[in-house]
VOGU-3710 file (C-alpha; in Angstrom, 3 decimals, decimal comma):
1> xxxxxxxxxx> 0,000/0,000/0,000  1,453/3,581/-0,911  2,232/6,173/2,085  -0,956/7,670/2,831  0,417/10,223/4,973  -0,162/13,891/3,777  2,259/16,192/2,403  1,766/18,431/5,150  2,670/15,904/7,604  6,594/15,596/6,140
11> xxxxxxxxxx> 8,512/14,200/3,044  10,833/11,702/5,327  11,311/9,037/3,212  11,527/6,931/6,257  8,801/4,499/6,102  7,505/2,357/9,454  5,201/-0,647/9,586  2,478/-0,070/12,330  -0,413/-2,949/12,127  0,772/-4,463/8,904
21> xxxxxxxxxx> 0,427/-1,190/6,704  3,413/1,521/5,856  2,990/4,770/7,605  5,501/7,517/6,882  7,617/8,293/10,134  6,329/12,010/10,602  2,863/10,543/11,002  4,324/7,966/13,579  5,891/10,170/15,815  3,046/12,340/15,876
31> xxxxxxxxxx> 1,017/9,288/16,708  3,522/8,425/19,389  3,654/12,101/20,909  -0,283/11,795/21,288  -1,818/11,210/24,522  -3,775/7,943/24,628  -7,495/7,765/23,738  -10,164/6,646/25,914  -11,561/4,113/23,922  -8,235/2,239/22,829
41> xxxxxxxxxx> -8,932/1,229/19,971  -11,360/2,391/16,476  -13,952/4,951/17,378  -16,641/4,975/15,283  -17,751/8,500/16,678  -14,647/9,920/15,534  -13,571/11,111/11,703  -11,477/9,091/10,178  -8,513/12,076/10,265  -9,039/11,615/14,340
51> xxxxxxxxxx> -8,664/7,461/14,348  -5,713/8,052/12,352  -4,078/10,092/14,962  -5,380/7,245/17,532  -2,226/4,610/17,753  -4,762/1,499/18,673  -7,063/2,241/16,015  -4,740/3,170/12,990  -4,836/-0,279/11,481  -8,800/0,439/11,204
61> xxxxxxxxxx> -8,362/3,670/10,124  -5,890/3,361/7,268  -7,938/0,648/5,978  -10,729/3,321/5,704  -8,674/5,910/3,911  -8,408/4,476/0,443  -9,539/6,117/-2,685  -13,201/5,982/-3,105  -13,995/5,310/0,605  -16,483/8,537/1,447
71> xxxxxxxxxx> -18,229/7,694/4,465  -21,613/8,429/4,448  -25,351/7,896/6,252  -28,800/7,642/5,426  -31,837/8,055/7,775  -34,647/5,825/7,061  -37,952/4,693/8,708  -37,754/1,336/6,824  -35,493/-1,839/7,243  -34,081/-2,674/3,955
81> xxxxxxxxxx> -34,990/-6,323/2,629  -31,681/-8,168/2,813  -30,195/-9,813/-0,117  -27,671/-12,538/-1,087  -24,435/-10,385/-0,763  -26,154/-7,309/1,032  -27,087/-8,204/4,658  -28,780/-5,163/5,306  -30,259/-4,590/1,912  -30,163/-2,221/-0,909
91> xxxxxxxxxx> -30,891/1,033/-2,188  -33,600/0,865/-4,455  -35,206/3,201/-7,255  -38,414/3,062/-6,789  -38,149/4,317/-3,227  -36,719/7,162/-4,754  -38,596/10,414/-3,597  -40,243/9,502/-1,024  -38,788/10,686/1,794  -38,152/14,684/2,641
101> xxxxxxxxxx> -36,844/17,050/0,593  -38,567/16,963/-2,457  -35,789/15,783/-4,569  -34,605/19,353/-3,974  -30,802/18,596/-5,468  -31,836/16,736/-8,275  -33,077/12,995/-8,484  -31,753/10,238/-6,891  -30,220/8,430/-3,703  -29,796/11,011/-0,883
111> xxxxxxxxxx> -26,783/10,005/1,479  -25,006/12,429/4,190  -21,504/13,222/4,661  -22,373/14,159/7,982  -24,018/11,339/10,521  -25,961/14,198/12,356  -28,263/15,231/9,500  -29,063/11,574/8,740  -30,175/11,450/12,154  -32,510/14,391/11,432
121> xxxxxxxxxx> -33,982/12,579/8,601  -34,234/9,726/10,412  -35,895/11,110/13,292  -38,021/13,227/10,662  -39,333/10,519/8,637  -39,670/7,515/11,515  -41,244/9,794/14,249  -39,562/9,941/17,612  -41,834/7,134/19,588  -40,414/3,731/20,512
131> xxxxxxxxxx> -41,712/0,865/17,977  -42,190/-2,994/18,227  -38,672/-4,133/17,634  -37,526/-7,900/16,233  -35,900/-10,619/18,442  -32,484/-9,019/17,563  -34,030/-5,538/18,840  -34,282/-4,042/15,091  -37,390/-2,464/14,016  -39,735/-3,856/12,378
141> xxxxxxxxxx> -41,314/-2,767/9,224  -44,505/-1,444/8,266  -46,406/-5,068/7,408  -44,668/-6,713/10,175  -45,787/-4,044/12,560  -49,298/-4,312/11,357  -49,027/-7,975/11,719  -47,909/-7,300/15,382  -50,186/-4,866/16,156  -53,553/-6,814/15,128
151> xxxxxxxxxx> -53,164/-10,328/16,071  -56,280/-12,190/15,629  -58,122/-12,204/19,335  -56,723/-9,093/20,395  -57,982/-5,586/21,505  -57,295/-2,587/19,789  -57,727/0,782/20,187  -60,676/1,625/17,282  -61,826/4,957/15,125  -63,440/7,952/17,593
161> xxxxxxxxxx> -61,857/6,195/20,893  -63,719/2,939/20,391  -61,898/-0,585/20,924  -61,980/-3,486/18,516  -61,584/-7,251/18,386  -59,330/-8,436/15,438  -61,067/-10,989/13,743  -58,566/-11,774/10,888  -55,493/-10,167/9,408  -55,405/-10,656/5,764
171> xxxxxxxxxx> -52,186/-10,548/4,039  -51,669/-9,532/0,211  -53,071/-7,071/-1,979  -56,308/-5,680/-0,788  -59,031/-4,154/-3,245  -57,573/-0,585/-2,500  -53,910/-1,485/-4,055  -52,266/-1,611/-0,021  -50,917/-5,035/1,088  -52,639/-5,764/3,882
181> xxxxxxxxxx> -55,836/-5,236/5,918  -57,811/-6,553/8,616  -61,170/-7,741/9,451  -62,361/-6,391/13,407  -65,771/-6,085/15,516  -66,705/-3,036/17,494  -66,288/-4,257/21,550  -67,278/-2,633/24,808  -65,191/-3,356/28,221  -67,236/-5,502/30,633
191> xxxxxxxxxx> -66,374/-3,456/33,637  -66,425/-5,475/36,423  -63,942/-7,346/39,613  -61,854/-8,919/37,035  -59,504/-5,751/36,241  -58,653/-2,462/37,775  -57,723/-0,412/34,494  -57,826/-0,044/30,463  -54,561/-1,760/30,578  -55,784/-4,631/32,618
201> xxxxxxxxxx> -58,981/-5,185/30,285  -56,795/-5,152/27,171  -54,850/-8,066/28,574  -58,344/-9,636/29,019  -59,891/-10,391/25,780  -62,993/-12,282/26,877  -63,689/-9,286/29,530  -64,611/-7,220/26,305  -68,312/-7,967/24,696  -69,924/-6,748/21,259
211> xxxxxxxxxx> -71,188/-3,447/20,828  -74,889/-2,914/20,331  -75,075/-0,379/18,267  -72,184/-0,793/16,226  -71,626/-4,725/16,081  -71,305/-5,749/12,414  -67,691/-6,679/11,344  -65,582/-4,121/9,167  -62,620/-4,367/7,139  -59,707/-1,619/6,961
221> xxxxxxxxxx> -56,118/-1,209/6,316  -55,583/1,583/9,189  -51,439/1,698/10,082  -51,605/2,128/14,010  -50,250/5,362/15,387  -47,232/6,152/17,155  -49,153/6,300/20,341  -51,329/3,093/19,923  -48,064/1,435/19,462  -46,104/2,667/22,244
231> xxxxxxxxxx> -49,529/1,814/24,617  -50,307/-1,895/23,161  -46,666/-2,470/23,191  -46,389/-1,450/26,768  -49,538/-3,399/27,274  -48,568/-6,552/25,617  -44,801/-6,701/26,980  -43,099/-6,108/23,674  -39,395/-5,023/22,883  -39,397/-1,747/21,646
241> xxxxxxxxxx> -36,834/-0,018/20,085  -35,762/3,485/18,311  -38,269/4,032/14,927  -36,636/3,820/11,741  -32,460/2,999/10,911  -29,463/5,090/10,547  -27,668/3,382/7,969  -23,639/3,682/6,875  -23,385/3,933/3,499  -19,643/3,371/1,724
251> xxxxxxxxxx> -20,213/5,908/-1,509  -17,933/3,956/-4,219  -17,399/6,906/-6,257  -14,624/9,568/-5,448  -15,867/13,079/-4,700  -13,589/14,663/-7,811  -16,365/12,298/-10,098  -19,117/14,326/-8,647  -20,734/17,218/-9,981  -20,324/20,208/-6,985
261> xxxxxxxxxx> -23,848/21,160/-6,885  -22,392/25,082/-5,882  -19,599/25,682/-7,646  -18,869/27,139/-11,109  -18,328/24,831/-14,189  -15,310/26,506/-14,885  -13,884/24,965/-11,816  -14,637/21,563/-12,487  -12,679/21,318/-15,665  -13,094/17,155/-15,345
271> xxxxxxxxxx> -16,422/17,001/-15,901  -16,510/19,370/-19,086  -16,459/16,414/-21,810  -19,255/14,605/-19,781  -21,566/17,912/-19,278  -21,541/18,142/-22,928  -22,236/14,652/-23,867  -24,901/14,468/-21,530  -26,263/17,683/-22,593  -27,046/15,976/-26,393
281> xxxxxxxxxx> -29,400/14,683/-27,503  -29,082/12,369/-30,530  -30,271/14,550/-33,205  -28,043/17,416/-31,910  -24,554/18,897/-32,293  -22,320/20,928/-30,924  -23,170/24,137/-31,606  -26,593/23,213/-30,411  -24,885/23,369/-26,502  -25,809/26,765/-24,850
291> xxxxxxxxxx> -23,360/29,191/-23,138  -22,548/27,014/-20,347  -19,727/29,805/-18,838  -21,436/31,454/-15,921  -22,805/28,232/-15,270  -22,882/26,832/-11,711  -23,597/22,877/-10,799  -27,241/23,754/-9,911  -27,672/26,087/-13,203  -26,184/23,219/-15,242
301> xxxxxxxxxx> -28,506/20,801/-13,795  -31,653/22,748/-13,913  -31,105/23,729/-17,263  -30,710/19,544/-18,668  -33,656/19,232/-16,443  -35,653/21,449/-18,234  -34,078/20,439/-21,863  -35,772/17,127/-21,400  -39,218/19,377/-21,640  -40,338/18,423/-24,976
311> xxxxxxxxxx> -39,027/14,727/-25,251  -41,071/11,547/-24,661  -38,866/10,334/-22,044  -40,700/7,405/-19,987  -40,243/9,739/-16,761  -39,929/12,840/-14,951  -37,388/15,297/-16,184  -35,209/15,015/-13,259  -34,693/11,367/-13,229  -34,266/12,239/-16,988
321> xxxxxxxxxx> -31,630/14,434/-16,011  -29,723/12,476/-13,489  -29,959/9,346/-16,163  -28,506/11,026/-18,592  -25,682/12,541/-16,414  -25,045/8,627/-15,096  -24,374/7,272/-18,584  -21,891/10,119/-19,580  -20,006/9,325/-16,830  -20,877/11,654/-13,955
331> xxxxxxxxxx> -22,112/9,301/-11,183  -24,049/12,175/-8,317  -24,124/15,211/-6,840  -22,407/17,219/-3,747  -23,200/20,137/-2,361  -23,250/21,674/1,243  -25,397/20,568/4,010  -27,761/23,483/5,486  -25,459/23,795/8,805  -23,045/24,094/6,239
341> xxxxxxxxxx> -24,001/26,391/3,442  -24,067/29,740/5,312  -20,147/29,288/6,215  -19,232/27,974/2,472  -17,465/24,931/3,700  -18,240/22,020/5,970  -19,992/18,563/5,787  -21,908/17,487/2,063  -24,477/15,534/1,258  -24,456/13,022/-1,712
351> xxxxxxxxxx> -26,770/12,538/-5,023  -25,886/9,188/-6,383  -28,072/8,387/-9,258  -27,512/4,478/-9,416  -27,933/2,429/-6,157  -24,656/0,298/-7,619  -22,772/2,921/-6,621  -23,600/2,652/-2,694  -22,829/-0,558/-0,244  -24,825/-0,410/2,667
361> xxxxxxxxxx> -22,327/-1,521/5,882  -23,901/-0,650/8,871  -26,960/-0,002/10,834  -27,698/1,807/13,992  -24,000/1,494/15,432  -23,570/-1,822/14,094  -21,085/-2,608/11,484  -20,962/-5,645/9,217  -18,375/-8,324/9,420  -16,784/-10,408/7,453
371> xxxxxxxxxx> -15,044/-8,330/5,396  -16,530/-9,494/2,363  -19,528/-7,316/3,336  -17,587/-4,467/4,437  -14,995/-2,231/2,638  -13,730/-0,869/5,920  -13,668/-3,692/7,575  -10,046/-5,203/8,615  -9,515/-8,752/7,799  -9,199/-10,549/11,304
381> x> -7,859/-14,421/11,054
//
């Protein structure tokens, strides 16, 4: 592996080898003239300039610092389906759009450089109540919680603060297009010696009879609400756990490939040949390309965006846009996160228009191991 140590750091020639990798000797003194850190070894929590300063974790750290490694997060409400040779899923295109934002920086897979604003979006989009979590305390998804939440025999909190018996859940595509619903009975609480609360009755179905007035059996596909399911889950006993996933996402591409959403073309001289071919369209040449000089990222992108006006493209004009930037060889987007964007500098988010481009390697603190899964992982024997 070449010296990875920054010019800044020294020229020595001098090369050391510190947990199997070579590490200019500037770097290693520093690293020696450090005080020790508290966690001894990797810490996730820190950047990856700060584990390389940390002597137990600089095997980890190294490992991290190759070309192509940009470290990024999502926040999601959803569990990703895992796949042969993804563990905790994939990125997928037809999820694309719907979570916040709008799209606002063009179409495609929004990641952050910065594990903070994931956590907004997470937080955002998942709500802030505990949910019903899986033996291995992840959260469980939408169906799954529906399944959990209306188990045949049970009481539920009904429409206008009424209760209901679930008769039957029925999985699969319902007459309305959603993949679920479930069949329930209006109920009344028997009040009587045999419980002392609401919560005591709920644990009682047969201390519940059928309503009078409203005691025919109805079918609906209503998701329970963040309260119901922090109440029944109390209720029932269940594990509960943070809503939603903060995921860590290794970005394959290099942030030079990217188009900088804020800055001028004229500074991004790589991209120039791509911006032009992706700018074409079959029938056109050249001197069909505007005046692209006083262009920035955004203007550039807005501008293909709206090129794509008149075409029969089998889409929306942004994922027109972002298509056509993907085959000419520009793979996403950068640009400045808001706690970033007043100061001009800071933490970026990522636009990557082609979920190839992104390996999902950890969720909610956890990393994956064996190596084969993760790109930062270091090989242990």
């Amino acid at each position: 592996m070449p010296d990875v140590a920054s010019p800044s750091w020294g020229t020595d020639p001098q090369l050391l080898l510190a947990g199997g990798q070579l590490v200019s000797a500037p770097l290693t003194n520093a690293l020696n003239a450090l005080p020790s850190f508290e966690t001894g070894a990797y810490d996730p929590q820190r950047s990856l300039r700060e584990n390389a300063l940390n002597p137990a974790g600089i095997e980890r750290a190294i490992s991290m610092l190759q070309p192509g490694a940009i470290r990024a997060w999502h926040g999601t409400p959803h569990l990703f389906e895992a796949e042969a040779g993804a563990p905790l899923g994939r990125f997928r295109e037809e999820a694309i759009g719907s979570g916040e934002g709008a799209q606002a920086y063009g179409w495609g897979h929004y990641v952050a450089g910065n594990p903070k604003v994931a956590e907004e979006y997470q937080r955002g989009l998942a709500g802030v109540r505990p949910v019903p979590a899986d033996e291995a305390g992840n959260p469980l998804g939408y169906l799954e919680t529906a399944k959990k939440f209306y188990e045949p025999g049970t009481i539920v909190p009904g429409y206008g603060g009424n209760f209901d018996r679930v008769l039957k859940f029925n999985e699969g595509e319902d007459k309305f297009g959603g993949d679920w619903s479930v069949d329930v009975q209006a109920v009344v609480p028997n009040w009587g010696s045999k419980f002392k609360n609401l919560g005591e009755a709920l644990r009682d179905p047969e201390a519940w009879t059928s309503s009078k007035t409203d005691f025919r059996p109805r079918n609906h596909f209503t998701q329970p609400s963040e309260k119901e399911l922090e109440y029944v889950g109390a209720v029932r006993g269940w594990q509960m756990t943070k809503p939603g996933a903060l995921m860590e996402v290794h970005v394959l591409p290099e942030e030079h490939e990217l188009l900088d959403w804020d800055k001028p073309l004229a500074k991004q001289p790589q991209h120039h040949q791509s911006l032009q071919k992706a700018y074409l369209k079959p029938e056109q040449t050249l001197k069909d390309l505007p005046d692209m000089a006083n262009w920035t990222g955004e203007d550039y992108y807005r501008n293909l965006q709206r090129s794509y006006g008149g075409y029969d493209y089998p889409s929306t004009r942004e994922e027109a846009a972002s298509k056509a930037l993907h085959e000419a060889g520009i793979p996403g987007i950068k640009y400045l996160d808001a706690g970033s964007r007043s100061a001009g500098k800071g933490t970026s988010n990522y636009v990557i228009f082609d979920s190839s481009n992104l390996r999902i390697v950890g969720r909610n603190g956890q990393r994956l191991e064996p190596v084969d899964y993760d790109p930062f992982a270091v090989e242990t024997k």
